[in-house]
C-alpha positions as CSV (number, residue, x, y, z in Angstrom):
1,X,0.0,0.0,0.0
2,X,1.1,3.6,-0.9
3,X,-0.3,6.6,1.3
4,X,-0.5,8.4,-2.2
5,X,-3.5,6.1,-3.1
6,X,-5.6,7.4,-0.5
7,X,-4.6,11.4,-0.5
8,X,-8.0,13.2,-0.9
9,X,-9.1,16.5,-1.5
10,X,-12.6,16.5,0.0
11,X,-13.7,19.4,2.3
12,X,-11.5,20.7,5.5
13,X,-12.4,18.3,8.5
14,X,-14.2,15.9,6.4
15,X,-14.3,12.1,7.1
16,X,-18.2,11.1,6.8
17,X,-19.4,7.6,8.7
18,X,-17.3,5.6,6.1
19,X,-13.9,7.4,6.7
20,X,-14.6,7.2,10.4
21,X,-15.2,3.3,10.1
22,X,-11.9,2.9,7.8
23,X,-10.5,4.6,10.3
24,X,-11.3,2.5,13.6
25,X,-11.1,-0.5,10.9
26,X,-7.3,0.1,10.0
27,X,-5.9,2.5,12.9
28,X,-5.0,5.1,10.6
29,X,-6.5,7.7,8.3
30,X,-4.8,9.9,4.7
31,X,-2.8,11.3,3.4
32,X,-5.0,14.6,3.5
33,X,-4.0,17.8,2.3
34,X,-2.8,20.6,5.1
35,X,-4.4,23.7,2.3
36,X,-1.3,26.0,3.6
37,X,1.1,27.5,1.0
38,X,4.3,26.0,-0.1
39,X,6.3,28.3,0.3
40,X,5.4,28.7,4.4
41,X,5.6,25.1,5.0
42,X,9.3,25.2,3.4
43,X,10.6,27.8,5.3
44,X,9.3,26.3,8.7
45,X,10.9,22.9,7.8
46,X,14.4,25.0,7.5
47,X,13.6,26.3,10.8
48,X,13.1,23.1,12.2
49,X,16.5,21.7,10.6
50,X,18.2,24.4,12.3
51,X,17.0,23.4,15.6
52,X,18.4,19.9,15.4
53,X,21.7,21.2,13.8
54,X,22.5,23.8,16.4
55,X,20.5,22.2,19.2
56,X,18.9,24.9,20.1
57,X,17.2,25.4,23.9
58,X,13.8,24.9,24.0
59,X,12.9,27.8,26.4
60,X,9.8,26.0,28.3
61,X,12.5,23.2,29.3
62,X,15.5,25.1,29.1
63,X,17.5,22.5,27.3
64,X,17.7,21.2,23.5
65,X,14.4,19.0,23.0
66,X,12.5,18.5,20.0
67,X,9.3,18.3,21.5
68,X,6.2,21.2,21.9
69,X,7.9,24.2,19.4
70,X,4.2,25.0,18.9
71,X,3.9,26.3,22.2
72,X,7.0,29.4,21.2
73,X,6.5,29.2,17.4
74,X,2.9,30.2,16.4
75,X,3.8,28.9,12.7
76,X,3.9,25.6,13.7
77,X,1.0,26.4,16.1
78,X,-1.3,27.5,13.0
79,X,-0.3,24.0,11.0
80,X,-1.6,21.9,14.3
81,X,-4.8,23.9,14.3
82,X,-5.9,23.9,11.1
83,X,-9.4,23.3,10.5
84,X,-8.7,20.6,8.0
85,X,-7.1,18.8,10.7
86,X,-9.2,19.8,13.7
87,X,-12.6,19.0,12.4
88,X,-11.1,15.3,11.3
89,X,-9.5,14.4,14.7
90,X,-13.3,15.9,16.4
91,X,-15.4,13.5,14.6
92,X,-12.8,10.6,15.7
93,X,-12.8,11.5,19.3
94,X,-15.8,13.9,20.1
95,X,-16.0,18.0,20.1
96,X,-14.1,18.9,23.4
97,X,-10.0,18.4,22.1
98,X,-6.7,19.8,23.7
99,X,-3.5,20.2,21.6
100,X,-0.9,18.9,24.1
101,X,2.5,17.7,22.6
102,X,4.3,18.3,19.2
103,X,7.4,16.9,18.2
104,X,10.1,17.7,15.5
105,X,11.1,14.6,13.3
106,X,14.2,15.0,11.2
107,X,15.5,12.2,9.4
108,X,18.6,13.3,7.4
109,X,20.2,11.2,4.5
110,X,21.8,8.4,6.1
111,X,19.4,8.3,8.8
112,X,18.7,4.6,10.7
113,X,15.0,3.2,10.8
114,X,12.8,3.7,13.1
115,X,11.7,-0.3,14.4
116,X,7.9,-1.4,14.8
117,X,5.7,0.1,17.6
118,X,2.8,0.9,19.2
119,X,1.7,3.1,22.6
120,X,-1.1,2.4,24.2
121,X,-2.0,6.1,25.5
122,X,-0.6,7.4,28.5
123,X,3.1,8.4,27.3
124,X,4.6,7.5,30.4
125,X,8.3,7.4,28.5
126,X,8.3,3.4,28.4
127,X,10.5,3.4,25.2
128,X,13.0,4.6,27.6
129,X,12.5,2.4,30.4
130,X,10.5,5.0,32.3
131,X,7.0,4.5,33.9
132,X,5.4,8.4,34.2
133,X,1.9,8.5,33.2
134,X,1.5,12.1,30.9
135,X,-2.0,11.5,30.3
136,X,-4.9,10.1,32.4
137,X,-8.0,9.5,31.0
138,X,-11.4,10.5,32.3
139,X,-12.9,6.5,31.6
140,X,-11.2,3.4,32.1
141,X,-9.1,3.7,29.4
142,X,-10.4,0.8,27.4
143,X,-11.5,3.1,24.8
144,X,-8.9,5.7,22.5
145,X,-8.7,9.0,24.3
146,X,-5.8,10.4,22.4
147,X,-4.8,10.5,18.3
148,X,-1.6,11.8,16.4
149,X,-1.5,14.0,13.8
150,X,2.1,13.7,11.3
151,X,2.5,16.5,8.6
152,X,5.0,16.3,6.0
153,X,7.2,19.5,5.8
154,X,9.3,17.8,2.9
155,X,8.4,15.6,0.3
156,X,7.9,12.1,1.5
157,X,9.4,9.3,-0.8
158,X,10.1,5.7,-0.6
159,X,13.7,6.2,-0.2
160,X,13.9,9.1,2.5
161,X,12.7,6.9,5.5
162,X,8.6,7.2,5.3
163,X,6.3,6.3,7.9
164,X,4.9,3.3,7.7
165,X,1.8,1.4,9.8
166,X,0.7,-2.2,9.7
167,X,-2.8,-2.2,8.5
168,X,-5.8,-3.2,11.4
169,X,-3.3,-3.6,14.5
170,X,-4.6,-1.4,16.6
171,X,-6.9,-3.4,18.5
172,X,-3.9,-5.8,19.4
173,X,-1.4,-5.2,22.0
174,X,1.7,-6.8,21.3
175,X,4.1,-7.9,24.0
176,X,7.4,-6.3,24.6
177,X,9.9,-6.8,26.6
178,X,12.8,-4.9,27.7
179,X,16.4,-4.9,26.7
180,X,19.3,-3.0,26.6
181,X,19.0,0.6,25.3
182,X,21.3,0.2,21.9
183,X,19.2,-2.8,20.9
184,X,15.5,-0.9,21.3
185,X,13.9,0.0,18.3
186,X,13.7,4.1,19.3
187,X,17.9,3.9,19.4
188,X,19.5,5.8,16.6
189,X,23.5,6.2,17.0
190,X,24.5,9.6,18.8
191,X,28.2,9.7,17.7
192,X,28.3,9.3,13.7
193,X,30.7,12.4,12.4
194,X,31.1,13.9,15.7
195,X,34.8,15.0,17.8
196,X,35.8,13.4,21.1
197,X,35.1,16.9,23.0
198,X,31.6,17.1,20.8
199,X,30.9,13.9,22.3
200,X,31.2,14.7,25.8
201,X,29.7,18.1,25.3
202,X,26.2,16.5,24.3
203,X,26.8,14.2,27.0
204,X,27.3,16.6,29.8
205,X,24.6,18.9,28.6
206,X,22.1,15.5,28.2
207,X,22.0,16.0,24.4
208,X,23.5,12.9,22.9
209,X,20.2,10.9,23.1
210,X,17.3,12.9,23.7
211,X,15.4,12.2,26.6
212,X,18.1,10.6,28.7
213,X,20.0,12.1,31.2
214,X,23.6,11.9,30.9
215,X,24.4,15.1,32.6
216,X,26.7,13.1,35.0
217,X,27.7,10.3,33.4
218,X,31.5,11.6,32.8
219,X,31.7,12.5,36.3
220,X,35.2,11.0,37.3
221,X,35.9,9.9,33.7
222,X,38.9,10.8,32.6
223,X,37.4,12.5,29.2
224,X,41.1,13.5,28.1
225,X,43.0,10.6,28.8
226,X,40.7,8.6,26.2
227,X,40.4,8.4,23.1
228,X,36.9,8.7,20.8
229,X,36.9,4.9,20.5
230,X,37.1,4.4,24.1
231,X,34.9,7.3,25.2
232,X,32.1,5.7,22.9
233,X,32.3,2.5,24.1
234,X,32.2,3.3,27.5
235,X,28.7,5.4,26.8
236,X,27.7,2.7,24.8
237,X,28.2,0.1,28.2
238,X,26.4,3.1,30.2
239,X,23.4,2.9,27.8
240,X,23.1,-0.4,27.6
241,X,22.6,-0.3,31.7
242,X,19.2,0.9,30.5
243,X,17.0,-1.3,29.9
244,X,14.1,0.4,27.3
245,X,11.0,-1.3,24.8
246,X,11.7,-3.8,21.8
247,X,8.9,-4.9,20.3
248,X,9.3,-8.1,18.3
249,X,7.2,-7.9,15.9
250,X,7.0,-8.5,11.9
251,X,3.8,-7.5,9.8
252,X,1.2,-9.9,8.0
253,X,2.0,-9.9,4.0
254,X,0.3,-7.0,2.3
255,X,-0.6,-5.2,5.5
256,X,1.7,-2.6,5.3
257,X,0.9,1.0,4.6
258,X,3.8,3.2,3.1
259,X,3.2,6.9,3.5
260,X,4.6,8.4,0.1
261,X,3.2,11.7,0.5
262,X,4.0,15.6,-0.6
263,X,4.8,18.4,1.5
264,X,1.9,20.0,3.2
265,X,-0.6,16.4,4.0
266,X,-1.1,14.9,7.0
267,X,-2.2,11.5,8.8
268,X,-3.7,11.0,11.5
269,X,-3.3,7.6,13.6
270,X,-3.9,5.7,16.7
271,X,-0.4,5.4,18.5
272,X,-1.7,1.7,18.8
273,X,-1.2,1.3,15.1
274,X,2.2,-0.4,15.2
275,X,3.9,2.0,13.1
276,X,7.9,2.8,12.3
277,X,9.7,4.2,9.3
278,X,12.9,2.4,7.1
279,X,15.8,4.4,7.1
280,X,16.7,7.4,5.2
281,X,18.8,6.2,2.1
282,X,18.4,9.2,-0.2
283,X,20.3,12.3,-0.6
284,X,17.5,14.0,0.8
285,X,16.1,15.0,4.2
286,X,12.9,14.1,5.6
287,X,11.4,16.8,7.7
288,X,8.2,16.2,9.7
289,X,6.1,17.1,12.6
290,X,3.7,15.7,14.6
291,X,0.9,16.5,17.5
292,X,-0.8,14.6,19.7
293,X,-4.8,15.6,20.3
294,X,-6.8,14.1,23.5
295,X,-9.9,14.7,24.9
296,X,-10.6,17.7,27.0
297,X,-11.4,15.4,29.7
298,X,-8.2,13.7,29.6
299,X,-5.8,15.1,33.1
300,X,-2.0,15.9,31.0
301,X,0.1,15.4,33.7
302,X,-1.4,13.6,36.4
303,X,2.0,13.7,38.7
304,X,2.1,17.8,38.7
305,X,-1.0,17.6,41.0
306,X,1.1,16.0,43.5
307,X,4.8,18.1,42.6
308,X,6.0,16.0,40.2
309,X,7.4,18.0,37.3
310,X,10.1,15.7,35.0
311,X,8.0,13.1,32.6
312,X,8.8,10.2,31.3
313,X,11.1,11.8,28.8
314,X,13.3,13.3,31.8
315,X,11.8,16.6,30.7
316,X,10.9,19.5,33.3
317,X,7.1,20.3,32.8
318,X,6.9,22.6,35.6
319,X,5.9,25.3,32.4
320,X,4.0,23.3,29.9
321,X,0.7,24.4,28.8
322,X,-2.1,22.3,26.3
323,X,-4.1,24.3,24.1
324,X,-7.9,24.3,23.8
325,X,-8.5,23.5,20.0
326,X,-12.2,22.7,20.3
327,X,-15.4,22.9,22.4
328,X,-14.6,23.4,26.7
329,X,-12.4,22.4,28.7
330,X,-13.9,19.7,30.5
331,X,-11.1,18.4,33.0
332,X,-11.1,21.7,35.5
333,X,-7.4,20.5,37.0
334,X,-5.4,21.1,33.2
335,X,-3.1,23.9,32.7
336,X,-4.4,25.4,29.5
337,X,-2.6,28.7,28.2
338,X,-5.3,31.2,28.0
């Protein structure tokens, strides 16, 4: 399957009973077009580029991250809350929706694959071996209570590392288990082109893997009496004391949806689609973003109510705000920017 054979033009927010069905049916729903100009959504994916090439802070966490730009770039903002995706993602999980994570996804040439996975809602940073709940849902969380959105900012081809799902898994958990951090599927190598001090700068400013803390991992390492070789195997043995999520798992022939797609379209999916993307072997980069919608009733951040501020991606949320895209807020206790 090739997301290019589904890419519609109907009207903005439009999926009608039989799109909704297809929807539940295969986890997964587009390509649909975005409707904002070229020439915008190219100059944003530069921007984004030069945030992973010059790590720059975020300034809500005060560190380099890739996650929740929207909430300091209102660019990015106005592509999450279009109508053409807002109305879509409303008829999939009711009227009342808050816009509460984003995430920059840049896959340059050479770029490894992304293995098969699935999350089953609360984004409590399990890739990663952690166990923080960043969403709580109002039921009993049987039913789907949050849905990502993933826009192309470049030109999505078979050869520059697309995202793919496997057709009708998201009614199926599949079993995980944990093993060492280099061997997960979410583990892309940190040190490819980079100088023994560039090394143990990311390192000391938690910037070599995103989302783990390594600030002190070269305390009492003797960073200048080593050589590259040596200071890269020694990370490698302290990320492999981590113990994070590998899914074994390899999809039923002819279930698998390829997202070819052009710049400026967007999918929308259950995060218990199993989903991944192959590596990036063109000449080209692959720039996307994504967003994560959940009900108004949903509580983001269950463990601020009781002073705990780092999630499950070791991430201070101490200043994090969702965003009301639709209808009321429901859940009274969310920090919603006004």
């Amino acid at each position: 399957m090739s997301g290019t054979d589904t890419l519609t033009t109907e009207g903005p927010g439009t999926l009608g009973p039989d799109g909704v069905a297809r929807f539940w049916r295969e986890g997964f729903a587009g390509p649909f077009p975005l409707g904002l100009p070229d020439k915008e959504l190219a100059e944003l994916a530069d921007r984004c580029e030069r945030i992973v090439e010059e790590r720059h802070i975020q300034p809500l966490y005060g560190r380099y991250a890739l996650r929740d730009w929207h909430l300091v770039d209102r660019d990015l903002e106005r592509v999450f809350t279009q109508e053409t995706i807002i109305g879509r993602v409303a008829e999939l999980l009711g009227p009342d929706l808050l816009l509460w994570r984003s995430k920059i996804f840049y896959k340059p040439p050479g770029a490894d694959a992304i293995g098969w996975h699935q999350e089953w809602g609360k984004f409590d940073g399990e890739e990663i071996g952690n166990s923080t709940p960043s969403l709580q849902p109002a039921g009993s969380g049987d039913d789907v209570w949050d849905l990502t959105v993933w826009v192309a900012l470049d030109d999505v081809t078979p050869e520059n590392g697309p995202l793919q799902f496997a057709t009708g898994t998201n009614t199926t958990k599949v079993p995980w288990v944990k093993v060492p951090m280099t061997q997960s599927a979410f583990y892309e190598e940190p040190f490819v082109g980079l100088t023994k001090e560039q090394v143990a700068e990311r390192t000391r400013r938690s910037e070599l893997v995103l989302d783990i803390d390594t600030a002190n991992w070269l305390d009492g390492y003797d960073v200048d009496a080593a050589g590259l070789d040596e200071l890269t195997a020694y990370l490698h043995g302290r990320f492999d004391e981590l113990l994070a999520k590998f899914t074994d798992f390899e999809p039923a022939p002819g279930t698998i949806a390829t997202m070819v797609m052009p710049r400026g379209s967007f999918v929308i999916f259950s995060e218990r689609t199993m989903h991944g993307s192959p590596p990036n072997n063109s000449d080209r980069r692959r720039m996307a973003v994504n967003c994560r919608l959940t009900r108004a009733d949903t509580l983001v951040y269950p463990g601020r109510l009781t002073g705990t501020v780092i999630d499950g991606s070791n991430l201070d949320i101490s200043k994090h705000e969702s965003l009301l895209v639709a209808g009321r807020p429901t859940e009274a206790r969310n920090v919603i920017r006004n």
